[in-house]
N, C-alpha and C positions, 0 to 999 in steps of 0.2 A: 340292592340296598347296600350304601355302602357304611361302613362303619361307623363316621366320624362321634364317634361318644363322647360324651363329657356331662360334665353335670348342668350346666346350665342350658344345653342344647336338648338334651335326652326328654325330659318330661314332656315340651311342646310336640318333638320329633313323635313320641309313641303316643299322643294323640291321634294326630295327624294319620300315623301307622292308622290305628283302633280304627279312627273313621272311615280310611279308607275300605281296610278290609272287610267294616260295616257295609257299605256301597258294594261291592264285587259278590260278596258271598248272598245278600239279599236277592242283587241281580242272576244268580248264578245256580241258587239254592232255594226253589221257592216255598219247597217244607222248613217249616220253623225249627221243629225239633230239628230237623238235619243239620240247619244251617246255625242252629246252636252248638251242634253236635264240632260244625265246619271253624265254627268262630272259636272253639276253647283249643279245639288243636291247631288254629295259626297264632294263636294267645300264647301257646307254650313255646310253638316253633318261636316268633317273634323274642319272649320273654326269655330265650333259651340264648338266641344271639345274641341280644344286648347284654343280658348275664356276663354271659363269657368274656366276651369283647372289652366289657367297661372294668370288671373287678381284675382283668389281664392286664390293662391298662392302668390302674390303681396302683398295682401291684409290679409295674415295669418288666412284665415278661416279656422274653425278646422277643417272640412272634408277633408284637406291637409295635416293634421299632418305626415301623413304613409308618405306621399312623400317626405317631408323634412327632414324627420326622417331618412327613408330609404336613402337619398343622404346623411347623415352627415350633414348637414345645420343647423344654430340656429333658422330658420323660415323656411316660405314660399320667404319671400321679401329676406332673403340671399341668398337661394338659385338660384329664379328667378338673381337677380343681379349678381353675385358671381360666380356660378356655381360649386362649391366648385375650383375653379380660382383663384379667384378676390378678395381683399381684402376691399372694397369698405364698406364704412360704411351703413348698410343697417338700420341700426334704428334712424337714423337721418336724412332720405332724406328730400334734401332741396325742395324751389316750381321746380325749375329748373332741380333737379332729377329726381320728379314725371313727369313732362313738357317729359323729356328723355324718362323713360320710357313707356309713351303714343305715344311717336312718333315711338317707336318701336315695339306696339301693334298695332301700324294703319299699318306697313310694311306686316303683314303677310301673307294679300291676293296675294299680289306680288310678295312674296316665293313661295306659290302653283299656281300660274300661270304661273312660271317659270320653274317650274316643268313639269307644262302641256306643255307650248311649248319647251321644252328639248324632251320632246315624239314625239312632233309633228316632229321636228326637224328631228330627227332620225328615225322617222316610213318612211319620205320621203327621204331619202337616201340610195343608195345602197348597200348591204351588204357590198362587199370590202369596204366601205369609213367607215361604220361602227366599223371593226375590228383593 
């Protein structure tokens, strides 16, 4: 998985995650409780990397350089922001930005849980309804 974080990428991206690892762990895991047990600790491992990666990112820590380098981006915070998109001034955010962007780092658990019941969803449906 490779890093590329940003704000406008990240929510569809940790569905997508949520789903999949709905799929593998269902396939994988056929007791429920286990594979609940299985789903919360790749929840964390998942929610633990995008944490780190995106608010390092944010926050222009050099261990992000490669990443905003490799997107085109003048930082980390353009690129989270921006997404090479958005023209948005990202070296001037106001308190009301940062305010912004925290409410959209508290969203991410609820992109990967949407993801898990997008599985769920569809693991309980008949194939016709599926296709």
């Amino acid at each position: 998985m490779l890093p590329y974080d940003s704000f406008l990428i990240d929510g569809p991206w940790l569905v997508s995650i949520g789903w999949a690892l709905g799929k593998v762990t269902r396939r994988l895991v056929p007791d429920e409780a286990k594979r609940k047990k299985a789903n919360r600790a790749l929840s964390l491992a998942t929610l633990g990397i995008f944490y780190v990666t995106s608010i390092s990112l944010y926050f222009n820590l050099e261990w992000t350089r490669w990443i905003w380098e490799m997107c085109k981006a003048e930082s980390g915070r353009d690129w989270m922001i921006n997404s090479g998109v958005f023209k948005f001034d990202h070296e001037n955010v106001t308190p009301r930005g940062h305010a912004i962007a925290a409410a959209l780092f508290a969203t991410y658990p609820l992109w990967l849980k949407a993801g898990f019941m997008l599985e769920e969803r569809s693991a309980s449906m008949p194939y016709e309804e599926q296709v």
